[in-house]
C-alpha positions as CSV (number, residue, x, y, z in Angstrom):
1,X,-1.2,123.5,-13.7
2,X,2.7,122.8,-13.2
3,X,4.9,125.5,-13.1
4,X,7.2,126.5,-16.4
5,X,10.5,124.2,-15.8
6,X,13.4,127.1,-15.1
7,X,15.0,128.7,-17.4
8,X,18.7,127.1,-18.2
9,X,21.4,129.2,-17.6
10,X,25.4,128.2,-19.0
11,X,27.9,130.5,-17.2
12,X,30.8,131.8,-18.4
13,X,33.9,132.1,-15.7
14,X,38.1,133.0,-15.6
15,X,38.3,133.1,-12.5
16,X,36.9,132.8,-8.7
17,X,33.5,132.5,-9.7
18,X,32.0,134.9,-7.1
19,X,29.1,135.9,-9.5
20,X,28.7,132.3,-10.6
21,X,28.2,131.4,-6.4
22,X,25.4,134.0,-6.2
23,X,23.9,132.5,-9.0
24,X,24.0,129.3,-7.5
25,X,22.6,130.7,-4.5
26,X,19.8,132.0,-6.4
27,X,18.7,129.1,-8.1
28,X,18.3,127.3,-5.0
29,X,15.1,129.0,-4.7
30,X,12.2,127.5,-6.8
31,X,11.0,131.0,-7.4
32,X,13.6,132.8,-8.8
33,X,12.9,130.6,-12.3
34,X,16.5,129.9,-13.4
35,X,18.9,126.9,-13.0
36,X,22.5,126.6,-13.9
37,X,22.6,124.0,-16.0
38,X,26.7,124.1,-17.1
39,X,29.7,126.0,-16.5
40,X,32.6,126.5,-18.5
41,X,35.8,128.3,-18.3
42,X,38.5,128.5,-20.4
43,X,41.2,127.5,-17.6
44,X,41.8,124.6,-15.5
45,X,42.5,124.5,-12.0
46,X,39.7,127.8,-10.9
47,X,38.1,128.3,-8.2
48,X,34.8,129.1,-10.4
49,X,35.1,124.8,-11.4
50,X,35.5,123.8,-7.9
51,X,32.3,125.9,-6.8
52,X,30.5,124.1,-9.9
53,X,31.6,120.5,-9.1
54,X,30.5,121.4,-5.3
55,X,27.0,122.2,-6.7
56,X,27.2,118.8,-8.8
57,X,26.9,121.6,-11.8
58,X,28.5,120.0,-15.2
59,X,32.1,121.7,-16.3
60,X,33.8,121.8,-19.4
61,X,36.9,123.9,-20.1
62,X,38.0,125.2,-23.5
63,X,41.7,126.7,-23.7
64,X,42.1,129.1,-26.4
65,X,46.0,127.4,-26.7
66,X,44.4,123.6,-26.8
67,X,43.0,125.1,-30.9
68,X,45.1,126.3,-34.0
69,X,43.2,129.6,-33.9
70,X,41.4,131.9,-31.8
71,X,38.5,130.6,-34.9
72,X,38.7,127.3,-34.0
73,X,38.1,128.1,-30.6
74,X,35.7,130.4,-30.2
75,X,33.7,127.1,-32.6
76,X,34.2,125.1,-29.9
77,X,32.9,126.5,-26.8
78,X,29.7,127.7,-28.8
79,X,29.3,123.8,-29.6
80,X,29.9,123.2,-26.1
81,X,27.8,125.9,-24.6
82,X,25.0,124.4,-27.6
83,X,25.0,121.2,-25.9
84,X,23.3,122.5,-22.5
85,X,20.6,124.5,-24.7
86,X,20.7,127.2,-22.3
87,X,18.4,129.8,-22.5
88,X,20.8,132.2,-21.4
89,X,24.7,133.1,-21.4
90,X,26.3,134.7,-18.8
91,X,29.8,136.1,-18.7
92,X,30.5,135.7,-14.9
93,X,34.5,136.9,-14.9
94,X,35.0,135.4,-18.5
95,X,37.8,137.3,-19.5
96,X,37.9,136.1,-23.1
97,X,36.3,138.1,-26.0
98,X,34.0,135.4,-27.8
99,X,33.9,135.4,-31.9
100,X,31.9,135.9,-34.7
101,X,30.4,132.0,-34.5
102,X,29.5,132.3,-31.0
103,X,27.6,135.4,-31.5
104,X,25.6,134.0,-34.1
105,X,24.4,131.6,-31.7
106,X,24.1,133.7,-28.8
107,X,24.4,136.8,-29.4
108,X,21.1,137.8,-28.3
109,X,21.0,136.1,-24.6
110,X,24.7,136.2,-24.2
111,X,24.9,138.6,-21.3
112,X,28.0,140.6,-19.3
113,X,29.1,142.8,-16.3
114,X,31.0,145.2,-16.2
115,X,32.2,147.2,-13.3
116,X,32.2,150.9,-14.6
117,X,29.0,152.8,-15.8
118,X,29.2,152.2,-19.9
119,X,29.6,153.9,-22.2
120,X,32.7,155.5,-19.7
121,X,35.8,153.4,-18.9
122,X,35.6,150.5,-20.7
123,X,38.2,147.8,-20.8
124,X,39.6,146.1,-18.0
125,X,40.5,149.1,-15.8
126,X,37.4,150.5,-15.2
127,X,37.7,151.2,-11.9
128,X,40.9,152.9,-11.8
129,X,40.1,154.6,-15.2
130,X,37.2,156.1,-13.3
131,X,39.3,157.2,-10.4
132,X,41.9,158.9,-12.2
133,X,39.1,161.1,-14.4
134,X,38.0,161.9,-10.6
135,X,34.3,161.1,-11.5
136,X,31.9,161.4,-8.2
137,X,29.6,158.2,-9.5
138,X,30.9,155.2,-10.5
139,X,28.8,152.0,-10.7
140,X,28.4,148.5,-12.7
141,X,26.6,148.1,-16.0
142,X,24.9,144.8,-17.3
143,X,24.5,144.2,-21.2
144,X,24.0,142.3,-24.2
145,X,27.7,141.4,-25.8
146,X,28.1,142.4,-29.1
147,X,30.9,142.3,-31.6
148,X,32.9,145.6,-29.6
149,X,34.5,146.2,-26.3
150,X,31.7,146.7,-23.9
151,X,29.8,148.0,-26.7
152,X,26.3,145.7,-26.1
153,X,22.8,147.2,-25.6
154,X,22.7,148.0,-21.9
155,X,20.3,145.7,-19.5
156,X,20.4,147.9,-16.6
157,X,23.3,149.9,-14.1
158,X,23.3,150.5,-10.7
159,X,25.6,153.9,-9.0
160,X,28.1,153.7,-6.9
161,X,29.7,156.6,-5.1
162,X,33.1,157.5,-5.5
163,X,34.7,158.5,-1.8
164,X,37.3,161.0,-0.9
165,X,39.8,158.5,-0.2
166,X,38.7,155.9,-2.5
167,X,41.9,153.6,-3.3
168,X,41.5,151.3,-6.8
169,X,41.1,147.9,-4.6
170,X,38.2,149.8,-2.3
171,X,36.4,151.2,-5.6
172,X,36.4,147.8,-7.4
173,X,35.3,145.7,-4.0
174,X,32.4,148.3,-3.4
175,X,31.3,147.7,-7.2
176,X,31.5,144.5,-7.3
177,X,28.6,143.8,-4.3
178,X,26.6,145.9,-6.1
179,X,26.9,144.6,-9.7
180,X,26.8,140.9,-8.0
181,X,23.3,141.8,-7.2
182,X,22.6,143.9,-10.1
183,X,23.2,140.0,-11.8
184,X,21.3,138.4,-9.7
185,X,18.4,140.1,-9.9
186,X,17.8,141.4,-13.4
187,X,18.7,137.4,-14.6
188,X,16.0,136.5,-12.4
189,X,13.9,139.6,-14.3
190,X,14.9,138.0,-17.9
191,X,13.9,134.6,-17.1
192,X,10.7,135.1,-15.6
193,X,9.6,138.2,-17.5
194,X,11.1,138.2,-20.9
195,X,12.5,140.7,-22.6
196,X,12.7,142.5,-26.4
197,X,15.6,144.5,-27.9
198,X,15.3,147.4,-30.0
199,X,17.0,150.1,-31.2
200,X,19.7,149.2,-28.8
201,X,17.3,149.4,-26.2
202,X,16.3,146.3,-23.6
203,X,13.0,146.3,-22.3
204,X,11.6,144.0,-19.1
205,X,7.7,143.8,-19.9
């Protein structure tokens, strides 16, 4: 009996692509169950594409200013996403919000992280929004996208303590190793295990 072929993964990036390298990482192993088939970004010149084209990973970019409207756009990467049937979608520093059409198509495996414990401090600044409320646990949270803000049905979260001395830059590095393998590993947990949404709640058979 051959093992299932992995599960085909199209990620998402802005930026650095340090989520989309632990990915990569992952994949390497036959056993984790996933491949990254694709990555796309919706800038040039990022150092998320130059990690891609080192792993002899696929690229495609889609500017939001390269279509008339935001409409037009957001049509256009879920055709190009389409194209690599991927199984799943992961915002990996994607700092676009995706539309209606996209949704439609992937709503359901498009997946996110974000560096604050949901529903507290969403947005951009969750970090420093949980620093200046002077909360004692802050953390990352992985979820679903839907139509909102950081709104999705929650995958999973991991803590973080907040220290005494805590600075914005010290917070946000601290998260961000622990929501990198918060990704890492409950990806892995989707691919291989499955996974069944209801009532805003994700469960991992």
């Amino acid at each position: 009996m051959t093992d299932p072929a992995p599960a085909r993964l199209v990620v998402l990036v802005s930026g650095s692509g340090s989520n989309l390298q632990a990915l990569l990482d992952a994949s390497a192993d036959p056993a984790y169950g996933a491949q990254v088939v694709a990555v796309g970004a919706d800038r040039d010149g990022i150092a998320g594409l130059d990690r891609a084209a080192a792993a002899g990973v696929p690229t495609f970019v889609d500017s939001v200013k390269a279509y008339e409207t935001r409409d037009d756009w957001d049509a256009a990467l879920a055709a190009h996403v389409a194209e690599f049937k991927p199984d799943l979608v992961i915002s990996a520093g994607f700092l676009k919000l995706v539309g209606a059409e996209f949704l439609a198509a992937f709503g359901d495996r498009y997946i996110n992280t974000h560096n604050a414990l949901l529903p507290a401090f969403p947005g951009i600044h969750g970090p420093r929004d949980a620093l200046a409320y002077g909360v004692k646990i802050a953390g990352a949270t992985l979820f679903f996208v839907d139509a909102g803000v950081d709104t999705g049905p929650i995958i999973a979260q991991v803590a973080v303590p907040v220290l005494d001395d805590d600075t914005e830059d010290a917070l946000t590095e601290r998260i961000k190793v622990a929501e990198r393998a918060q990704l890492v590993d409950f990806v892995g947990r989707l691919v291989r295990e499955g996974w069944t949404i209801q009532n805003r709640k994700v469960r991992i058979p």
